[in-house]
N, C-alpha and C positions, 0 to 999 in steps of 0.2 A: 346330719344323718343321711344314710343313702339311699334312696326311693327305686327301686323295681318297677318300669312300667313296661308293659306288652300289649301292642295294638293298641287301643284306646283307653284303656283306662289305667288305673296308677294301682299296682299289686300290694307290695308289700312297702314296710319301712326297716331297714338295718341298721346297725349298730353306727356311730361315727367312729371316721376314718380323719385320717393325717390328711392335711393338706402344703403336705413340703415334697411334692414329686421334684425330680430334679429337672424332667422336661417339661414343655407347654404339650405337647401329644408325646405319648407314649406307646408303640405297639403298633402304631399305622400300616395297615395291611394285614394286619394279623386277625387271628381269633381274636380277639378282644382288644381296648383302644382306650387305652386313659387320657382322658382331653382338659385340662387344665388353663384351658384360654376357649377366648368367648367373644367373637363368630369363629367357628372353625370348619375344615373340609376336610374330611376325615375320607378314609377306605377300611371297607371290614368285610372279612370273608362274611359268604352265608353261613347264617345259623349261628353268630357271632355274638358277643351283646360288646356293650363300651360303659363308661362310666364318665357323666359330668360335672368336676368338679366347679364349684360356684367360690373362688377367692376371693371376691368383689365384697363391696360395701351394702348392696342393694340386691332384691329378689330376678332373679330370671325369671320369665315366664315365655314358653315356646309354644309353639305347634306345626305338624305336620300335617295338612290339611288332608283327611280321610283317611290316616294313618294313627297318629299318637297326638297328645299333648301334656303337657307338666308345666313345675315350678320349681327353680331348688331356691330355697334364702341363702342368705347371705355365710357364706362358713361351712357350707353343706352340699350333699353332693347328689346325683340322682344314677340310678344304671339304668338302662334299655336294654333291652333283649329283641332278635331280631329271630325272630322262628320261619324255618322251611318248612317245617312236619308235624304235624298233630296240632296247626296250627288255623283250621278254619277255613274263614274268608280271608283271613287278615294273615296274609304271609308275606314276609318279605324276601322276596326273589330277587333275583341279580336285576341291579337298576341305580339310578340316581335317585332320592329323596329328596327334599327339600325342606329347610325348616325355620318359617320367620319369627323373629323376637317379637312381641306383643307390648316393647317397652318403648323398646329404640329402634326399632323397624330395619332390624341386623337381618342379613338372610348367610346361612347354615348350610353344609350339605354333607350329604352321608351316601358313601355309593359303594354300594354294597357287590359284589364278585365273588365268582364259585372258587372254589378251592382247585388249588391246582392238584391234577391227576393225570401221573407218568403216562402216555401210552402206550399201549404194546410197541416192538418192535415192528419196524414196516419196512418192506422195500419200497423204495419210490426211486423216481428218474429225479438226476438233476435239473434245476431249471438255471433260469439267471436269475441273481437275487434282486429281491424286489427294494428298491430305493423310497426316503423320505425327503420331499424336496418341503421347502420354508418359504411363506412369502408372511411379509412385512407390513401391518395395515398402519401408515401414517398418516398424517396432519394431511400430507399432500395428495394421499390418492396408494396404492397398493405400490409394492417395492418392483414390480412386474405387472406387465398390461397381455402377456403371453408366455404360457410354459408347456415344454412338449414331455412328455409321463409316456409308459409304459403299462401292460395290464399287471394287478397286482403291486403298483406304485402308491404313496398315499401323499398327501401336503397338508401339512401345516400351515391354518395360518393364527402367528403371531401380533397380538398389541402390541408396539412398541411408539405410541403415540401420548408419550409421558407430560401430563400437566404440572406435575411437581416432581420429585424426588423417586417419589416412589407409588404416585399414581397416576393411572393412563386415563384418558377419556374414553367411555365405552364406544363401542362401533359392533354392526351387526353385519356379521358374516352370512347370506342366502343360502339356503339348502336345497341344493334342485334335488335330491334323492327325496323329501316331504312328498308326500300322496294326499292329498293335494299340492301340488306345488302354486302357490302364492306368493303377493310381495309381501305377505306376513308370514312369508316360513321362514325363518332366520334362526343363527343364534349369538347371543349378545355375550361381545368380549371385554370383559374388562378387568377390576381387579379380583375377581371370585373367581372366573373362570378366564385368563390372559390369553388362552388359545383351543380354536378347535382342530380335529383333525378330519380329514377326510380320506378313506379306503377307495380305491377305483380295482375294483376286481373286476371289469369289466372291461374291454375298451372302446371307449366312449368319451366326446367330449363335451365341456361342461361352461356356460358363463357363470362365473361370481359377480358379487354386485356388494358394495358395501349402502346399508339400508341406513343408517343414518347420515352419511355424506352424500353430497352428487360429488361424485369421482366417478372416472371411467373405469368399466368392468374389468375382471381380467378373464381369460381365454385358456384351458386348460387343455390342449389339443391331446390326444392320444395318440401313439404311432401307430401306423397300420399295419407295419412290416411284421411281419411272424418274428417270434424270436428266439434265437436257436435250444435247440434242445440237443446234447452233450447222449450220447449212446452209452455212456458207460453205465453201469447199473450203481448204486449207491445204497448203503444199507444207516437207516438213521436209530439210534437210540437215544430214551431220556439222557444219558450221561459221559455221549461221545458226540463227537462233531461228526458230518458226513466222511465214510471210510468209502474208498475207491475199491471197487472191485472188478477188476484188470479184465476187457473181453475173451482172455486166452483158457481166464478159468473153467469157462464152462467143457473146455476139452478137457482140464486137469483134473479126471475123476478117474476109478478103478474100473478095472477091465470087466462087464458083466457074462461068467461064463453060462451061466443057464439056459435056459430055449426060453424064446420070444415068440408069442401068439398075437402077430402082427392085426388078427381080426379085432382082438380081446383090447389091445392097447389104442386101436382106432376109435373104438365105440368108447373105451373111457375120453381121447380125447374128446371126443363128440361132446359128453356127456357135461367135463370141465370146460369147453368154451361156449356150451349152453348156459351154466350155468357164471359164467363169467361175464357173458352179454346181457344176462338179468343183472346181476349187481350193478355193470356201468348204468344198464334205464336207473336201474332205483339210485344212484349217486348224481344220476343226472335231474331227476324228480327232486330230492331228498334237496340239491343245488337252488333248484328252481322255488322250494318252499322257504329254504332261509332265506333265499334272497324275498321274495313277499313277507316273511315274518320280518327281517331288519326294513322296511319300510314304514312297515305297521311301528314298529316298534321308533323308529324315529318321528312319525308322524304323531305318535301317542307322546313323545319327551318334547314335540315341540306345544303339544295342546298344555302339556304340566309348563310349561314355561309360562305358561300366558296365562291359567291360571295360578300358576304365582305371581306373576304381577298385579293379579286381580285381587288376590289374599292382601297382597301389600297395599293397594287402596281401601281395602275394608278395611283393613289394620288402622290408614290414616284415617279416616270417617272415625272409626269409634273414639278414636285419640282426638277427635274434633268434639264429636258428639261429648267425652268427657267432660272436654274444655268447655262449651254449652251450657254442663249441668252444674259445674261448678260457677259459672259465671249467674245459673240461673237460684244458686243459693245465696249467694250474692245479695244477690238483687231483692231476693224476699226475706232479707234480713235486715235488710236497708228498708223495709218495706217495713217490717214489723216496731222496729225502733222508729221510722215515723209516725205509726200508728199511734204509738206508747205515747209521743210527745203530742200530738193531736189530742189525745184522749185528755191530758195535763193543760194541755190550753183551753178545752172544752171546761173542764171544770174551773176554771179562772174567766173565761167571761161568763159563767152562771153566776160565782161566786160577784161580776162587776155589777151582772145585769139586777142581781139581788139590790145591792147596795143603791142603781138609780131608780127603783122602786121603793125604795126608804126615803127619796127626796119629798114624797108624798105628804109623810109627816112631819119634814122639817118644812113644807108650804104652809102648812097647817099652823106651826108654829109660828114663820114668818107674819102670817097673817094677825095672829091674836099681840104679837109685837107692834105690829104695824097699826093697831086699834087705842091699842096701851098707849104708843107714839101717839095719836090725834087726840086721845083722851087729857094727857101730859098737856100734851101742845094747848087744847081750847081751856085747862085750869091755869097753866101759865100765863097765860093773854089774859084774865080774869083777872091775876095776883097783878099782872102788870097795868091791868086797867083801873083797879084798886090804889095800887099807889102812885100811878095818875094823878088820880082823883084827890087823895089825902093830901098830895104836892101841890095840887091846884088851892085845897083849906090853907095848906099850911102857908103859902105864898098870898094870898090874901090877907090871913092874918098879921104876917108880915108887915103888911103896907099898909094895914090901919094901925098896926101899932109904930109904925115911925112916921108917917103922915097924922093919926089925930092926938098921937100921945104925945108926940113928940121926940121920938126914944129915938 
């Protein structure tokens, strides 16, 4: 069956569903996301939900610590819902999540993004486009110990420090944008997350450091040189590429026959480059505030990293502590069946000590034997001193009668 859960607690329960999807994720990116394999890393717009199906033999049990948690069994499946609006404390805004198994200490991720929304049309100036350069974190130390970037450039960097086939040994990539910046602002590459990226909209340069090798840093230098900017104007829409618009046009318009009130047209411009030098502060403010919100906001995903890895030691503790309670029924079950056989031996040496308490009466007996025996013995030596005696007549008479009789 499929379970309904929002924010922390478990909603509703639905009808069962088939579990013959034809993919292991389904819809990734989209409004909603069928996940049919288990750890997964999924993307869902806001306001989105997904659905996880459980194909396995054995129960899931997850959680997202101060977010959600559930269970699906085995053959069953659960949905989530992910609310922006009418949604509380508990809303899930554009971010990463995290989410560890409570079985097998799998970690999960869900990263949720707004929905994409055309912009108006703008005029803007060409710039030069901004480039993604790659470095390579190996066994031996980074692919590059120096790379020179432009502003508005970004780099990659890449695990490719493969211990088997198809998994890399983790390695932690430093964060100097972290506020605090520490040697525990990092973040860790490996097979859940293979690579990070880094934005430099600014220019500025930067040491990286890999935080679980000693290898040498590498050196992100920035150019200092200004970089050209192109005069031609350029008009961009959602569903064209940048179109040229040729400097001559701005003479290629219609002749204006009217009268011109040179005072009238001064004071409007007044009016539009007043009002124009406001909007650049406030884009310059408005600059200044994202760039301290994406600090915060990266300082806040490196604190959620650490407390996931903090999740995931509690996770092992309890799977210890289990191990413990089982080992400690164990043991007073082994306790209680020696009890039983103690109790069986207890009543077998009362049942002995009874019996050498009965010797009592068989001394008693012994004795009135042993009396019988002397009584026996002093009438025997009487019968035998008796006919002794009659042997001593009869051997006398013997002897007188062959001695005077003659016989």
């Amino acid at each position: 069956m499929i379970k309904t859960i929002t924010a922390l607690m478990v909603l509703t329960l639905v009808a069962t569903i088939s579990m013959s999807n034809a993919y292991a994720i389904d819809g990734d990116g989209t409004n909603h996301v069928e996940v049919d394999e288990y750890p997964f890393n999924i993307t869902i717009l806001e306001g989105g939900s997904m659905t996880l199906h459980n194909n396995g033999e054995n129960t899931i049990s997850f959680v997202s610590h101060g977010w959600f948690e559930g269970s699906v069994p085995a053959n069953d499946a659960i949905a989530l819902e992910f609310p922006v609006v009418n949604c509380g404390t508990t809303c899930f805004i554009e971010g990463m999540y995290y989410i560890s198994d409570l079985n097998g200490g799998y970690q999960s991720t869900i990263k949720i993004v707004k929905p994409y929304v055309a912009p108006e049309p703008i005029y803007v100036e060409s710039i030069s486009q901004a480039e993604n350069f790659t470095v390579e974190m190996t066994e031996n130390g980074f692919s590059t110990n120096e790379l020179q970037i432009n502003a508005g450039d970004s780099v990659t960097f890449v695990n490719t420090h493969y211990v088997t086939d198809i998994n890399v040994e983790p390695h932690a990539i430093s964060d100097p944008f972290a506020v605090p910046y520490t040697e525990n602002s990092y973040w860790i590459i490996d097979d859940s997350t293979p690579e990070q990226v880094y934005n430099f909209d600014s220019c500025e340069s930067f040491v990286f450091y890999d935080r679980f090798f000693d290898v040498e840093p590498i050196t992100v230098q920035c150019n200092v040189e200004q970089v050209g900017i192109q005069e031609s104007i350029v008009v961009l829409t959602p569903e064209s590429t940048l179109e040229l618009i040729v400097d001559e046009g701005i003479y290629n318009v219609a002749t204006y026959d009217g009268e011109v009130d040179l005072i009238t047209m001064q004071t409007q411009l007044a009016e539009v480059t007043a009002q124009f030098n406001e909007s650049i502060t406030k884009l310059a403010d408005q600059k200044l505030a994202i760039e301290s919100y994406n600090k915060e906001v990266q300082s806040l995903t490196t604190q959620i990293g650490t407390l996931n890895g903090t999740a995931t030691e509690v996770s092992t503790l309890e799977q210890t502590v289990l191990s413990l309670q089982l080992e400690k029924d164990t043991l007073n079950a082994q306790i209680l069946t020696l009890g039983n056989t103690t109790a069986i031996q207890q009543t077998t040496i009362t049942q002995l000590n009874a019996q050498v308490n009965d010797t009592s009466i068989l001394d008693s007996k012994i004795t009135n034997l042993e009396a019988q025996v002397v009584s026996l013995t002093s009438e025997r030596n009487q019968w035998k001193q008796l006919a002794n005696n009659w042997y001593g007549i009869a051997m006398e008479q013997l002897s007188v009668m062959i001695n005077v009789l003659g016989i």
